[in-house]
N, C-alpha and C positions, 0 to 999 in steps of 0.2 A: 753519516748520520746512522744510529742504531734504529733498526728495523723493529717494529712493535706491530703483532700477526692480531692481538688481541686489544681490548680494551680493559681486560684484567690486566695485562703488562703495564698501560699506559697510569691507571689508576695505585698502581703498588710503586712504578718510579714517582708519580705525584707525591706521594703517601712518604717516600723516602723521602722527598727534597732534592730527589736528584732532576727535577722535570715541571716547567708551570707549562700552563695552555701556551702562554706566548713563545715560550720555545719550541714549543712543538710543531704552533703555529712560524715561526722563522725559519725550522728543518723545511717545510712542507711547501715554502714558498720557494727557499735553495734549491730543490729538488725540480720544481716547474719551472726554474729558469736554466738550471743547468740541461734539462731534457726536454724543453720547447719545442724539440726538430719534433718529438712523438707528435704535436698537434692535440694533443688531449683534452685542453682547456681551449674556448672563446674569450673567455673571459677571468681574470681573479679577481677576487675582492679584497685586496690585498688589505688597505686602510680598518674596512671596516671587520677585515677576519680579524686584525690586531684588536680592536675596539672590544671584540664580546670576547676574545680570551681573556682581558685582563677582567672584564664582567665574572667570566667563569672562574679564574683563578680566586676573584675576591667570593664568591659563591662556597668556594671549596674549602679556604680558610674558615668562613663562617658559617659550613656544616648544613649548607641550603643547596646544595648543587641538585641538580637534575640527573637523571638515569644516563645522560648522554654528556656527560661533563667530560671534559679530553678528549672526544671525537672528534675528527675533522671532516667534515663531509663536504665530497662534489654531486652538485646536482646537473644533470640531464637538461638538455637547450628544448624541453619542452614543455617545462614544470614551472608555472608562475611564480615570480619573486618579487613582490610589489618593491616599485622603483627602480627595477632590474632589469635590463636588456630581457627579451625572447624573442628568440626567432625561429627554432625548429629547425638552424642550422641553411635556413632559406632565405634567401634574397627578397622574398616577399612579402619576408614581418622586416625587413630594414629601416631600424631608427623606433622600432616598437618600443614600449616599457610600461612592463604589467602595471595593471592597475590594482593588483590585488593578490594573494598569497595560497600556492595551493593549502588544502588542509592537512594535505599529507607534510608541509614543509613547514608550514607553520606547526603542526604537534612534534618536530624535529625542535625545533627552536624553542620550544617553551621548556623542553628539557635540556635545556643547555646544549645542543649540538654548535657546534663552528660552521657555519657555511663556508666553503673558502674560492667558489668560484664555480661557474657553468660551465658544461662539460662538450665537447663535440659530439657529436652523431650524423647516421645516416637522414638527410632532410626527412622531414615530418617522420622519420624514425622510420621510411621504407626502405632498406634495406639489408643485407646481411654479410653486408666487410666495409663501413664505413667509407667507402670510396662515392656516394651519391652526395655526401656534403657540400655545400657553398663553397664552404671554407677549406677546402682541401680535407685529402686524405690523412687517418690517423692510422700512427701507424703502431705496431706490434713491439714491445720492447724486450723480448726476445730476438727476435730476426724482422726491420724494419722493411727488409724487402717483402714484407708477407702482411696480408689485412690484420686484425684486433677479431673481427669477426662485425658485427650490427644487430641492432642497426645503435646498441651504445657501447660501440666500442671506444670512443671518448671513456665514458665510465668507467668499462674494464681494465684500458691501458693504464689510467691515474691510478686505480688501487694495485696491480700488477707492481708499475714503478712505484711507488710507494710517494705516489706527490698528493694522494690524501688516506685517511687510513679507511674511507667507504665510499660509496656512491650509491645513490637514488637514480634507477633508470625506469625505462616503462617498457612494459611485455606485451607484443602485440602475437606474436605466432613465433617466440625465441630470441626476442631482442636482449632479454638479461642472459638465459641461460646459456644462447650458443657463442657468445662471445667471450664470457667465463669459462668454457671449456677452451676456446682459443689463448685466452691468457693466465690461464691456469690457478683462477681463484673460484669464489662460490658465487653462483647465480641463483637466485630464488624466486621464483612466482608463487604468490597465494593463489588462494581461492578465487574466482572471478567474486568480485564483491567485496570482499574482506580488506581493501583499503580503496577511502574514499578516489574517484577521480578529477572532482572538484579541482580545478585548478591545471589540467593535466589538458595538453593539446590533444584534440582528436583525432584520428587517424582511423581505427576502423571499432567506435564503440562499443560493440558488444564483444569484443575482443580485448578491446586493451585496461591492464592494470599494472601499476606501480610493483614494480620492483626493488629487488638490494644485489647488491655485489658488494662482498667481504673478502677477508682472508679465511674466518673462520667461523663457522657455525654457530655457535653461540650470539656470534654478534651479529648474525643477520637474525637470527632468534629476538633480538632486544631491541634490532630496530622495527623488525613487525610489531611488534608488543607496542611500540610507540605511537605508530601510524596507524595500525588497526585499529575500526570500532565506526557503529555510526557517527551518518552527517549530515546533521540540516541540510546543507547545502548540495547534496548528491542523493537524490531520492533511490539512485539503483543499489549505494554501499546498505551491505549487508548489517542487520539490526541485531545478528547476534551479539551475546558478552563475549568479550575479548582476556582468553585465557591468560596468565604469565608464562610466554612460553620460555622465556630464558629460567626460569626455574623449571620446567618441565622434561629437562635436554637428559637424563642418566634415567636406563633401561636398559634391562638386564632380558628383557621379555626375547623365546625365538620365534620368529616371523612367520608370516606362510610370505613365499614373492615368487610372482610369475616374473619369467624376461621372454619375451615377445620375438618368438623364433621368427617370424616373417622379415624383423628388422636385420637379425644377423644373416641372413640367406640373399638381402639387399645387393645386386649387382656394385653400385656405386660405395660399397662399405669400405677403407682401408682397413689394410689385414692387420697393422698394429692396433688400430684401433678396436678393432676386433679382440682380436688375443686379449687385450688389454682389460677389458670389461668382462670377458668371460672368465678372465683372471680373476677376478673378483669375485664375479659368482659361484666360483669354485672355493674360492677360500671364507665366503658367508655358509655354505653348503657343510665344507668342516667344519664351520664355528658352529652348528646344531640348526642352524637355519635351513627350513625347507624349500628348495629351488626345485623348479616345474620350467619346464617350456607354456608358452600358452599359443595360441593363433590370433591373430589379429587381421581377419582377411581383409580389411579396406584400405590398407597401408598405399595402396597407390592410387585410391581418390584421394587421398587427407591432402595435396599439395594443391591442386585443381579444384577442391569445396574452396580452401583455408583463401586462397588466389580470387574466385569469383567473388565472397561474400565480403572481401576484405577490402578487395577494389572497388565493390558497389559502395561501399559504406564509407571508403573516401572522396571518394566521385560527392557524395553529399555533404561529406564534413568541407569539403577544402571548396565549397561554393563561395562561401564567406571573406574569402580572400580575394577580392576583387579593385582594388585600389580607390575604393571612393572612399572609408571611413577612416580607414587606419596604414601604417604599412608602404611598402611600397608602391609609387603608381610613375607608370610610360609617362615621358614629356612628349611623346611623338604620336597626340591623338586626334583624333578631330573633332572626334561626337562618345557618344554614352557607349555606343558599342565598340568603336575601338578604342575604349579605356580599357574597355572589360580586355578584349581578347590581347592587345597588347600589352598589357600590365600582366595578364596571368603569363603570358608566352614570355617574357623577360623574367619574370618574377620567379617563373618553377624552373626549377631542373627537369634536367629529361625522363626521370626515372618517375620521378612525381607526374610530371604531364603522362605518362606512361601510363600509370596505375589510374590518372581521372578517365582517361579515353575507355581504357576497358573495363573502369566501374559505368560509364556512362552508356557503351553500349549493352550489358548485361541487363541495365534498367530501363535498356529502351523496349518502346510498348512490341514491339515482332517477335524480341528474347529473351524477355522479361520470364516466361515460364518454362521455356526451354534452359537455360542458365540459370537466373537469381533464385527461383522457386525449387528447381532439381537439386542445387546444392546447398537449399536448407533443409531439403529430406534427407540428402546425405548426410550431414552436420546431427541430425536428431540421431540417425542409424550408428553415426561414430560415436555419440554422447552416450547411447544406450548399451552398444558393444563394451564400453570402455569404464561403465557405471558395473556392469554384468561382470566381467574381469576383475575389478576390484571389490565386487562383493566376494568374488572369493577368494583373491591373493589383497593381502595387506598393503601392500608395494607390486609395482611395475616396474623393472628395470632397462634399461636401452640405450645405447649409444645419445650422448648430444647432440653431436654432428659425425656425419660421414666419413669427415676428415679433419684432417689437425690442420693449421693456420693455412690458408694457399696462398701463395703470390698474387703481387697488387697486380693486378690489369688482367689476369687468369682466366677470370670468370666475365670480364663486364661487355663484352664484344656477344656472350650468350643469356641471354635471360634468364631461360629456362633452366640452366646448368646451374645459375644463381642461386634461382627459384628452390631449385632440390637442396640447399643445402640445410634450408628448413626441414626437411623429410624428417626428421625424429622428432623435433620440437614442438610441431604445431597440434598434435593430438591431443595435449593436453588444452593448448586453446580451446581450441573443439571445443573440449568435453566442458571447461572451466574449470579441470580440477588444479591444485597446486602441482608444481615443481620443482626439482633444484637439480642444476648440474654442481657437482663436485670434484676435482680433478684427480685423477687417479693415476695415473702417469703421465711418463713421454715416449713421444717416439725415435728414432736412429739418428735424427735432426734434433733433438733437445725442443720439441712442440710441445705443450699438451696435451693432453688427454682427459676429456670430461665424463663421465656417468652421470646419467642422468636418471632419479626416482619419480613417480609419479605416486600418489594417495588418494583416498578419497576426497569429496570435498569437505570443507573447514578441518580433516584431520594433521592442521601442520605440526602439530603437537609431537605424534609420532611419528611424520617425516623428517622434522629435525633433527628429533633425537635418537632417529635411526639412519641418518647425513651422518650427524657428530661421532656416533657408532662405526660405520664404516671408515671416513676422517684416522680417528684412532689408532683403529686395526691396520691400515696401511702405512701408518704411522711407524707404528711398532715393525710393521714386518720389515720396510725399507731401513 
């Protein structure tokens, strides 16, 4: 099958004749069944991806298509699809099916995008190499003996192998970005706000928002342009207008950019990984761009805030899943309370039961202000450090992750080891400004390697189009 990086490609072989939806859609499905061992997909939709290509093909013919006409999108096992399995990749929405459509997936669909099937992840999206899954681990199609990264590494591995040409995932503290630098395509976080989450499982709410993973900038450019913009139905998405940012992507403008000397002096950094991105910085520096070191002194509360406020706030989302209304529920109960504790204890995984325990004692009333309270002063001191940094440098530059892809079982015997591998990602949580890892090399192993930018907030305009900018230039130099 010929590989298509862009959606200018897919729409100029359209344009030839040499390509409809439904072929695309037929490559797209060869590819998932040939590469099934990755685990990428729970689910395809195979019948009904056939059904809206040939919708879209006759849309195209007759000069009505939508912005997302020839796309094929996988969406994330967290993202409502009325009539569609969700389960969060957990045993304890088993046999669920939405009643209703995220708004982020429905504004996909009204311009013509392809759904073509749900995607693996780490349950309820907690954690970071896709190995906490119900359904087995997904795995890296680079080097299968190695994670994807999480917790949507389902997502990055589908666009990676090329079994659809994008994915919708959800960023809770790096779940688009650092699994994008593991499989070596684009990960993007907006602004917190700037797409609705209507429709989007909870996990830790003031944290979590809708993401893209692409091959190339432009087209995560055009799928925010889609999704963005208010929503009745999510009172927290953000009310401003919603730019064109895929027309916004070419800038010639040089930058100010700090990169955050405390991350590269990080004990756990690998040195390729290192070289790699300083590589960079050195060659944005000749291209006329101003490069500064900056400080970032809290670099080692940001994993310990991101950790306490993130497990309290699922400790209260994942209440709800209790086996009386929906979902999975224990045949082996007697009475009301051991539905509850039997149905949640069959129902989660350990990772998930993990994260309720220690969101529950943080909220409990003894360490309630010693914990929950301490690490939302920290969280306001990261937002403000990192608001104050980007009033003066343009961009924030810094490692993704720590490391390029690690071996499946590596990390999971250690939590904490786990924990740190969010260490560059979750800052921008914090803050809720946008992010995008980009992949900028490999290492002596043919890994990855991701750079990640940070900007202020609602400025994606000029973080893309200074992505697409970098993108380019490494382009050119390799």
């Amino acid at each position: 099958m010929r590989q298509y990086n862009t959606l200018r490609d897919i729409r100029a072989a359209i344009a030839d004749r040499q390509l409809t939806c439904r072929q695309l859609v037929e490559q797209y499905l060869q590819n998932i069944k040939e590469k099934a061992s990755l685990n990428a997909f729970l689910e395809v939709f195979e019948q009904e991806a056939f059904t809206q290509a040939d919708i879209v093909d006759h849309k195209i013919t007759n000069g009505t298509a939508g912005k997302l006409a020839g796309m094929v999108i996988g969406i994330k096992d967290v993202l409502a699809y009325k009539g569609h399995s969700l389960q969060a990749s957990s045993h304890i929405l088993d046999g669920f099916k939405s009643l209703y459509t995220a708004s982020a997936v429905e504004r996909l669909l009204q311009e013509d995008a392809i759904i073509i099937g749900r995607q693996n992840c780490d349950e309820f999206a907690m954690g970071a190499s896709n190995e906490t899954s119900a359904f087995g681990n997904v795995l890296n199609a680079d080097d299968p003996s190695r994670v994807p990264g999480g917790s949507s590494g389902g997502s990055a591995v589908a666009v990676q192998a090329d079994l659809c040409f994008a994915s919708i995932g959800s960023d809770t503290g790096g779940s688009v970005r650092q699994p994008a630098s593991f499989c070596g395509v684009v990960g993007f976080k907006p602004t917190y706000s700037r797409i609705s989450r209507y429709g989007l499982i909870a996990y830790a709410s003031s944290f979590d928002q809708i993401g893209v993973i692409t091959k190339s900038v432009p087209d995560a450019a055009l799928l925010l342009e889609v999704m963005a913009g208010k929503d009745d139905m999510d009172s927290t998405a953000s009310q401003r207008e919603v730019p064109p940012y895929s027309e916004l992507l070419s800038s010639e403008k040089k930058y100010r950019i700090g990169y955050i000397r405390d991350c590269f002096e990080s004990e756990g950094l690998n040195t390729e990984v290192k070289d790699a991105i300083l590589g960079v910085k050195e060659m944005l520096r000749e291209s006329g761009h101003q490069v500064e070191a900056v400080d970032f002194p809290y670099l080692d509360y940001i994993v310990p805030t991101y950790y306490i406020l993130t497990t309290a706030e699922a400790s209260s989302n994942l209440g709800r899943y209790d086996g009386v209304k929906y979902g999975f529920r224990s045949g082996n109960v007697t009475d009301l309370t051991s539905l509850y504790k039997k149905t949640r204890a069959e129902g989660f995984g350990q990772e998930v039961q993990r994260r309720i325990m220690l969101g529950t004692f943080v909220l409990s009333a003894d360490y309630y202000d010693a914990y929950y309270t301490k690490a939302q002063k920290v969280r306001r001191l990261i937002k403000e450090k990192t608001d104050e940094l980007l009033q003066a440098y343009d961009f924030l530059i810094l490692p993704t992750a720590p490391t390029t892809a690690f071996k499946i079982g590596e990390n999971t015997a250690n939590p904490l080891a786990m924990y740190l591998a969010d260490i560059f990602t979750v800052q921008a949580s914090l803050a809720g400004v946008p992010a995008i890892s980009i992949p900028v090399g490999r290492d002596a192993n043919g890994l990855s390697i991701g750079l990640q930018l940070m900007a202020r907030s609602f400025e994606e305009p000029q973080l893309l189009a200074f992505s697409s900018q970098i993108m380019d230039m490494i382009s050119v130099e390799a």
